[in-house]
C-alpha positions in Angstrom: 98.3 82.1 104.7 95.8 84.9 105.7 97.0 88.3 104.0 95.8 90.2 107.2 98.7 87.7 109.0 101.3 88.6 106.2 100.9 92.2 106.6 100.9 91.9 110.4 104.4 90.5 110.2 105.3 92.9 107.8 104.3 95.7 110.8 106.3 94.0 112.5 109.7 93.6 111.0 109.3 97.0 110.0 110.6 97.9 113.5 113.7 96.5 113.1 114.5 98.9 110.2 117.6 101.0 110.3 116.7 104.3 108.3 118.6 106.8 110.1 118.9 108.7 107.1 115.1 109.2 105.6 113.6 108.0 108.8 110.8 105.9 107.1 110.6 102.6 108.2 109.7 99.8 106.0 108.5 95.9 106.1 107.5 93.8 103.7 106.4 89.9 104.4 106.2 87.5 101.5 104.7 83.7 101.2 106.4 81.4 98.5 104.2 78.8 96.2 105.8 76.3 98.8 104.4 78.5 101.8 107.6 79.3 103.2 107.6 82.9 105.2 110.4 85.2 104.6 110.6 88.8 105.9 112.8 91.9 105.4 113.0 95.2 106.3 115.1 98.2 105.0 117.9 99.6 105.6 120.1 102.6 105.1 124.1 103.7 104.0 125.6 106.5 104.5 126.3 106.1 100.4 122.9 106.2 99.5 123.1 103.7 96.6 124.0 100.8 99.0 120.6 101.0 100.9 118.6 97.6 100.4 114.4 98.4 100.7 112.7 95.8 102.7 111.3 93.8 100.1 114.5 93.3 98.3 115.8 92.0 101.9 112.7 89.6 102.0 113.0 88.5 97.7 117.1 87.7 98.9 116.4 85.6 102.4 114.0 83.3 100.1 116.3 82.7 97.3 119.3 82.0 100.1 117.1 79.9 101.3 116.4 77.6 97.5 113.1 79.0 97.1 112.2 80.6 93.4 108.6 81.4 93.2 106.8 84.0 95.0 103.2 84.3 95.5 102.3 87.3 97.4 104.0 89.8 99.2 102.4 92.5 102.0 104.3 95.6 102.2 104.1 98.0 105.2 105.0 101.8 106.7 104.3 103.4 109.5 104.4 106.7 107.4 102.3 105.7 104.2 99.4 104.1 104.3 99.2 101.9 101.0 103.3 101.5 100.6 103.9 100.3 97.5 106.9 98.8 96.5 109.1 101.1 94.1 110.8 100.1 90.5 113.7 98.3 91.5 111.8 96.6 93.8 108.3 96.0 91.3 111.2 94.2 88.6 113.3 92.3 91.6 109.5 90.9 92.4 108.5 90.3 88.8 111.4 87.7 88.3 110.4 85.9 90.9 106.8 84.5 90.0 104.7 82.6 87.7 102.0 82.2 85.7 99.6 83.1 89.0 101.5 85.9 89.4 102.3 87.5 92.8 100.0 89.6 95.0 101.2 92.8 96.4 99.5 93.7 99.9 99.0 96.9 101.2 97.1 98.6 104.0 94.2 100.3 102.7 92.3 103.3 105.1 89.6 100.5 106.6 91.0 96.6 105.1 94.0 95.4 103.1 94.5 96.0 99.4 95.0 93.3 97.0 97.0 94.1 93.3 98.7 91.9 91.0 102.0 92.8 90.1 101.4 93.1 86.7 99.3 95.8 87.3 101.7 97.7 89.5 104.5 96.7 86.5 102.8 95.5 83.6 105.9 94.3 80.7 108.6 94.1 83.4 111.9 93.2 81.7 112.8 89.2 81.5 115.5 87.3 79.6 
């Protein structure tokens, strides 16, 4: 899939997200090695410690749905350009891919940026 398309959806779904607390919106969009589509967005509790960010909603719909390897992932706000995913999030994401690792998309000021997770999280923490 074309990144540009992945973080399009990920503009997307972040609509849908309920942030009634911090009011910043969230989407993230992620392809699978088997080029299945998944997307999340995040939401918010009143106990602060419940809320789920959007690309731990899109990392859960893939595994409920069998898949186990992740290849790329665009993450987007309409409040930060460049929304990168945050430390719970970089070590959910860095369990879920192999030797390729996973790309983490972003929306630069005039095109998409491109990292590897391991450079976001190098030495994440696996069994």
């Amino acid at each position: 899939m074309d990144y540009h398309k992945l973080l399009e959806n990920a503009k997307e779904v972040s609509k849908n997200a309920y942030v009634k607390y911090s009011n910043f919106e969230v989407g993230a969009c992620l392809i699978t090695k088997s080029g299945k589509i998944y997307s999340g967005c995040n939401f918010e509790n009143s106990s602060y410690g419940l809320t789920i960010c959007a690309e731990r909603n899109a990392v859960g719909s893939a595994i409920a749905d069998g898949e186990r390897i992740i290849s790329a992932i665009a993450i987007y706000s309409p409040k930060k350009r460049d929304c990168l995913p945050c430390g719970a999030c970089r070590q959910v994401l860095s369990e879920f891919q192999d030797e390729n690792g996973i790309d983490v998309i972003t929306e630069g000021d005039n095109d998409i940026i491109v990292r590897k997770l391991d450079e976001l999280f190098p030495q994440g923490f696996i069994l």
